[in-house]
C-alpha positions as CSV (number, residue, x, y, z in Angstrom):
1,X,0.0,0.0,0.0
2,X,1.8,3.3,-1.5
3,X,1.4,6.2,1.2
4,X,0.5,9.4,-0.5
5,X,1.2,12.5,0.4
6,X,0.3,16.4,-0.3
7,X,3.0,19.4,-0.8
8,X,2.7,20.9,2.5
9,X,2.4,17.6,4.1
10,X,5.6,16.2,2.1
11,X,7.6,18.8,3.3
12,X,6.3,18.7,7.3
13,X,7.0,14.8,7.1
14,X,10.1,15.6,5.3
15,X,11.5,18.6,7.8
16,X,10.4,15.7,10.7
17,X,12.4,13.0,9.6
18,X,15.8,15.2,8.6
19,X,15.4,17.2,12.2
20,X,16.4,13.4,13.5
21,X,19.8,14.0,11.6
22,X,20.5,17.3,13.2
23,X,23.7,17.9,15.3
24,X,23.5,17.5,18.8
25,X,25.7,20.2,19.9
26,X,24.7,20.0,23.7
27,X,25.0,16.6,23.8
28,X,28.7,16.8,22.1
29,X,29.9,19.8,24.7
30,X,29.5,16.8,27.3
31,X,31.0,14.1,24.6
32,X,33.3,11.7,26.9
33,X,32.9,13.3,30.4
34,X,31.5,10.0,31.9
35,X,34.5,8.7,30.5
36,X,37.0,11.2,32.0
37,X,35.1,11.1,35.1
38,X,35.7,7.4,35.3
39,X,39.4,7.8,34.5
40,X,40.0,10.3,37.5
41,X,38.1,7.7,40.0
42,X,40.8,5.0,38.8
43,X,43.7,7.5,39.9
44,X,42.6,9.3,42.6
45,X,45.2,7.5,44.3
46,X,48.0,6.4,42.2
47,X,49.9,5.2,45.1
48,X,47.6,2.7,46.4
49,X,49.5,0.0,44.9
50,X,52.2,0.8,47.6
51,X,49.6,0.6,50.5
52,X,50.7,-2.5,52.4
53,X,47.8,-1.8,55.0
54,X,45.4,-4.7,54.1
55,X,41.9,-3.7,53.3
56,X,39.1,-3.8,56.8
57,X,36.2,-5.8,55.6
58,X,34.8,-9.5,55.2
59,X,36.7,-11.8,58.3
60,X,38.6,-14.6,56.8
61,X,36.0,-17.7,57.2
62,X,33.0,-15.5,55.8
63,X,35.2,-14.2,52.4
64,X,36.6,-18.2,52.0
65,X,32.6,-19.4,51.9
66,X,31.9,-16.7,49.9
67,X,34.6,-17.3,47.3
68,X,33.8,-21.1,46.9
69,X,29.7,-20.4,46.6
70,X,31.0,-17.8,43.6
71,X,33.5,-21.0,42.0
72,X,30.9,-22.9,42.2
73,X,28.0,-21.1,41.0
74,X,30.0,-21.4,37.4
75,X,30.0,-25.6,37.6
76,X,26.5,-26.1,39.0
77,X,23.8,-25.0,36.4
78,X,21.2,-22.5,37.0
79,X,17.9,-23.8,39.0
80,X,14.6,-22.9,37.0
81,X,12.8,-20.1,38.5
82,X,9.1,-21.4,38.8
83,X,6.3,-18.9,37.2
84,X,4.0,-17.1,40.1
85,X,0.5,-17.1,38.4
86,X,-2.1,-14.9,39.9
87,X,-5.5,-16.0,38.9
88,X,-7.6,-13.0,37.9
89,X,-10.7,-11.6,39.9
90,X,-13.7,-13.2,40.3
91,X,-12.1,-16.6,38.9
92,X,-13.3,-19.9,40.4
């Protein structure tokens, strides 16, 4: 089925469609700040590496069991998760 169009119409449709291919210059000012922003949270310390101070966190036992549920989750295949079905109103 072959859309038809009239001259004012044409040109409307025609202006829509091309004003999708117009320059984005607000969104180009900010081109690649997440990216820079991400960069500069990387290095914020640069000496960390040096920092012989270990980390305060998960106790030993805890971060061991944790470590061998994540290995694992990779050999064991992932259980099905059943469908909840809610029954509409008013059903018998």
């Amino acid at each position: 089925m072959a859309i038809r169009c009239k001259g004012t119409a044409c040109v409307a449709l025609a202006g829509m469609l091309l004003y999708g291919c117009s320059a984005t210059p607000r969104f180009d000012k900010q081109f690649g700040s997440a990216v820079r922003a991400n960069v500069a949270a990387q290095v914020l310390d640069p000496a960390a590496a040096a920092n012989t101070n270990p980390a305060a966190g998960m106790e030993g036992a805890a971060a061991v069991i944790a470590h061998e549920r994540y290995e694992n989750s990779f050999k064991e295949p992932e259980k099905p998760i059943r469908a909840l079905v809610v029954s509409g109103v008013g059903s018998k």
